[in-house]
N, C-alpha and C positions, 0 to 999 in steps of 0.2 A: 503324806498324812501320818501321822502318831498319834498311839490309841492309849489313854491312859487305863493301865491296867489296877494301880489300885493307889492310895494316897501318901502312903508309905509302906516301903519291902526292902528294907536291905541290914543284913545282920551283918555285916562291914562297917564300921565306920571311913569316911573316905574324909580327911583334911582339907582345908581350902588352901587351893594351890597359891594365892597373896599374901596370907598372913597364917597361914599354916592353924588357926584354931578349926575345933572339931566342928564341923557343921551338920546343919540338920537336916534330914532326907524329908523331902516335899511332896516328892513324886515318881512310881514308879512305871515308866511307860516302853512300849514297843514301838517302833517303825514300820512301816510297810515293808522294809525291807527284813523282820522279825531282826530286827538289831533291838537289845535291851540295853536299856540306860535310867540308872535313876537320875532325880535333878536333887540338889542340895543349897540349901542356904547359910551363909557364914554370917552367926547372930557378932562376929566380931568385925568386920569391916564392908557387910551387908554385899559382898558376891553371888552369884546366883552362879551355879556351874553344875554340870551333868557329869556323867562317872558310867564308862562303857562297861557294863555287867559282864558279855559274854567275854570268852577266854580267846574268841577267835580274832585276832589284829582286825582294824576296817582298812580297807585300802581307799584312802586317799587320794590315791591318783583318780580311781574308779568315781568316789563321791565328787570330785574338781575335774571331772573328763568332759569330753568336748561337747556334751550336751549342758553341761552347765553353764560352759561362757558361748554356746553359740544358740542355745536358746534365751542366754541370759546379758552380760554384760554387753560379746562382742557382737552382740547384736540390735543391742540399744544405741550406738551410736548415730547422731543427729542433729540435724541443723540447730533443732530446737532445746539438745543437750549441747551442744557445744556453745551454746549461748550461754546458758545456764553457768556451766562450769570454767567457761570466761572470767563471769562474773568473779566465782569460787577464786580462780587463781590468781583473778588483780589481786582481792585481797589479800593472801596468803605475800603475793611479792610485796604489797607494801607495807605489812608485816613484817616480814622479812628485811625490806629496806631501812626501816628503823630501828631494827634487833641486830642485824649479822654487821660487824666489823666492815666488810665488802660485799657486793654485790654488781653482777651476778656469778655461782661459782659454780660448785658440783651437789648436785641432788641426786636425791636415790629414795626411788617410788618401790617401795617396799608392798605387792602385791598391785604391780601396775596395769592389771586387767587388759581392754583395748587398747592400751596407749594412750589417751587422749591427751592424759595431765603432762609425759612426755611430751608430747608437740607442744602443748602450751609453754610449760617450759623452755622449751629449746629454741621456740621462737622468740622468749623474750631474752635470750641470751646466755642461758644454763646448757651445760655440759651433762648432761642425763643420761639414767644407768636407771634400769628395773630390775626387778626380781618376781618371779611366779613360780607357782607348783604344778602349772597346767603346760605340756608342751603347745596344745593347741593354740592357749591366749598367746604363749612368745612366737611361733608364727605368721599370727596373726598381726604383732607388731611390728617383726620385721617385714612383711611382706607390705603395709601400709606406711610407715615410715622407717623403716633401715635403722632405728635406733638397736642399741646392744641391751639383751634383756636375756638374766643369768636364772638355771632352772633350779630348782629348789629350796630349801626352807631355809632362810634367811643364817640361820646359827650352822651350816653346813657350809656356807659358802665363801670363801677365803678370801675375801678385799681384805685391803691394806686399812688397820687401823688409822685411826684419824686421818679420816682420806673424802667425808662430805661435809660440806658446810652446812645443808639441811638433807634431812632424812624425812619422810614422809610412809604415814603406813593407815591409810583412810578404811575404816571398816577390814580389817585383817585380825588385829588381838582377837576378838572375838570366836572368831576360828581357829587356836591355835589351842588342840589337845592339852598339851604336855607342857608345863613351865614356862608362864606366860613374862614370869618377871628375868627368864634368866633371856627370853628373848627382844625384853628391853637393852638388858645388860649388853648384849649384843649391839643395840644400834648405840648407845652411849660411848662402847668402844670405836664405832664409825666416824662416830662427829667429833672433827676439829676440834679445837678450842672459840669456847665461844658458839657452836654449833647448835641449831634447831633441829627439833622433834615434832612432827602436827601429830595426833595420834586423833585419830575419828573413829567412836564405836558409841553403840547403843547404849543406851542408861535405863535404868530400872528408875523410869520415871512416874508421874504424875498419871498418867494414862496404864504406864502397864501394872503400877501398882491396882486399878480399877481393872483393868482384865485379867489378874490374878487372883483378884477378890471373886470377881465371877465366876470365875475357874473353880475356886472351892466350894463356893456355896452352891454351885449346880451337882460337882462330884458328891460333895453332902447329901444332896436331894436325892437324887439318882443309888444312893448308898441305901438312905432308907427307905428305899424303893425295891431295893433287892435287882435295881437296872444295870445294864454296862456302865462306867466311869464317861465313855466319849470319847472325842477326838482331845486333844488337846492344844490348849488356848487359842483353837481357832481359828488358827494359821495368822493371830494375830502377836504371838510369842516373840521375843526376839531371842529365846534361847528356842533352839530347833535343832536339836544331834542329829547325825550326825557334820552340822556343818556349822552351825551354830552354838557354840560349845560353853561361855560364857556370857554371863549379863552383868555390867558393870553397872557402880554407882561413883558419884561424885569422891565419895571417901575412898569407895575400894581401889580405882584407878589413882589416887593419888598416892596411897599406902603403895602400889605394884612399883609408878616412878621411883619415888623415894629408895625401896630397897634396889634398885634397880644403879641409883647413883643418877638418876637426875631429876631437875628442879621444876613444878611444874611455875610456867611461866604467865599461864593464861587459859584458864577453864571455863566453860561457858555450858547448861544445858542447855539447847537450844530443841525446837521443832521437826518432825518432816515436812518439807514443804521451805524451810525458811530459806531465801532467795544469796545469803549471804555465805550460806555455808551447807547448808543440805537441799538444792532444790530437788526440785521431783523432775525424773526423765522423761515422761511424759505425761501427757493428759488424761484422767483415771477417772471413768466413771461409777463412783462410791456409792455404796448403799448407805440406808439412813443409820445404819449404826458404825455403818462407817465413817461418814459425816462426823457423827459424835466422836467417834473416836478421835479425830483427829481434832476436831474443835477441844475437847479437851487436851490433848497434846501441846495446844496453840497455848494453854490455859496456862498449863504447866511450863511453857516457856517461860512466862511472864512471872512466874510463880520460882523463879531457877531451877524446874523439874519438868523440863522437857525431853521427853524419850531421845534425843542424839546426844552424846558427850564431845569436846571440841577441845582438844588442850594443847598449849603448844607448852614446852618443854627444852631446858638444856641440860649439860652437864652441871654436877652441882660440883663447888668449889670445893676442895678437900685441903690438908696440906701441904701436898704435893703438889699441887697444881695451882693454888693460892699464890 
């Protein structure tokens, strides 16, 4: 839970980590874990991103330790997700089959959770390598399929330049602290020539733009009311510190590629729920504003501002490589 403490508090100015203009502090809230973070908005490439107040590090490992993937991902696996994600990864290969020079070659699931997309991969003929910050989840892989899954943050970890044909990092940017373009730069240095990027995170869509709206106008009421602020958005936010760290829009995630050196190929905002690219893991019994919530979600798909981002990505051509 996080409790917003008041609607803006910070005599910092903190820069947006994409396009480096000053942004504007939105919100300043507490944890459960009394972790203080403000939230900030970039009126220059419309990023949403938080900014850790206290002086004390958060450890990471702590916040990604083994109650988060064993109450969470590695514990979601299922018949009825491996169906799902079947689906996910025809597509992505015959994507893939029309874009990459060859196929199949070497991929690299950049925050490969339980392994699933590994096996799917490997079964269709890819040479697969992970990467995680949890020791738990890469046990959890090798002990389930023996694939090689390397620990730590992607930009620490020393593969051989131009060494995958596609790179993959499904719902990751979003969690990632500290310099999110230079950990593009990173996977642009990984991919071949010719090489793909899927990059899958959240969008400051259609729907969250309306539970944002809500968020204010209720802090507003509650303000002149002389009440608490609340929880904040509800647990329906997709910026959530400590782990949630960023909210991306259609422009700002293509500004991050660009400075990053590569070209975005293929964007899409799409839905939760849509069977092609975000299904849901399991069966969820919604309350009626939750319903809504997601019918509008649905809305915003249709609308190209559906809360998930989908972009796939290569190297962009320079002189040097031209």
């Amino acid at each position: 839970m996080r409790e917003v403490l008041s609607q803006s508090n910070s005599a910092v100015k903190v820069p947006c980590p994409v396009c480096c203009k000053e942004g504007r502090n939105v919100w300043y809230l507490k944890t459960k874990n009394k972790e203080s973070f403000t939230i900030w908005r970039c009126p220059g490439c419309g990023l949403t991103y938080s900014h850790n107040e206290d002086k004390k590090a958060i450890d990471y490992k702590q916040v990604y330790g083994q109650d988060f993937y064993e109450q969470g991902l590695c514990a979601q696996t299922s018949p009825v997700r491996e169906i799902n994600e079947r689906r996910v990864v025809a597509g992505v290969l015959d994507f893939l089959k029309k874009n990459l020079p060859s196929v199949p070659g070497r991929m690299l699931d950049v925050g490969s959770g339980d392994g699933l997309h590994l096996k799917l991969f490997h079964e269709a003929g890819w040479d697969v390598q992970g990467t995680e910050v949890s020791p738990f989840a890469i046990e959890h892989v090798r002990a389930a399929y023996g694939f090689p899954v390397s620990l730590g943050d992607l930009r620490n970890i020393p593969f051989d330049e131009r060494s995958f044909d596609y790179v993959q990092m499904r719902h990751v940017i979003e969690h990632v602290p500290e310099d999110p373009v230079g950990m593009l730069r990173k996977i642009a240095l990984l991919l071949k020539p010719g090489g793909i990027l899927r990059l899958d995170t959240p969008n400051l869509g259609l729907a969250g733009r309306a539970v944002l709206a809500v968020q204010h106008a209720a802090c507003f009421k509650r303000k002149l009311l002389g009440q608490p602020l609340g929880d904040y958005l509800y647990s329906y936010g997709n910026l959530e510190p400590p782990e949630h760290v960023l909210w991306f829009t259609r422009r700002s995630l293509s500004i991050a590629l660009r400075k990053a050196g590569l070209k975005p190929l293929y964007v899409i905002a799409t839905h939760q729920g849509d069977p092609l690219h975000y299904p849901l893991k399991w069966h969820e019994r919604l309350t009626w504003i939750q319903h809504l919530y997601r019918a509008s979600d649905r809305l915003g798909s249709l609308l190209g501002a559906g809360n998930v981002l989908v972009c796939y990505a290569t190297v962009a051509a320079t002189e040097s490589n031209a």
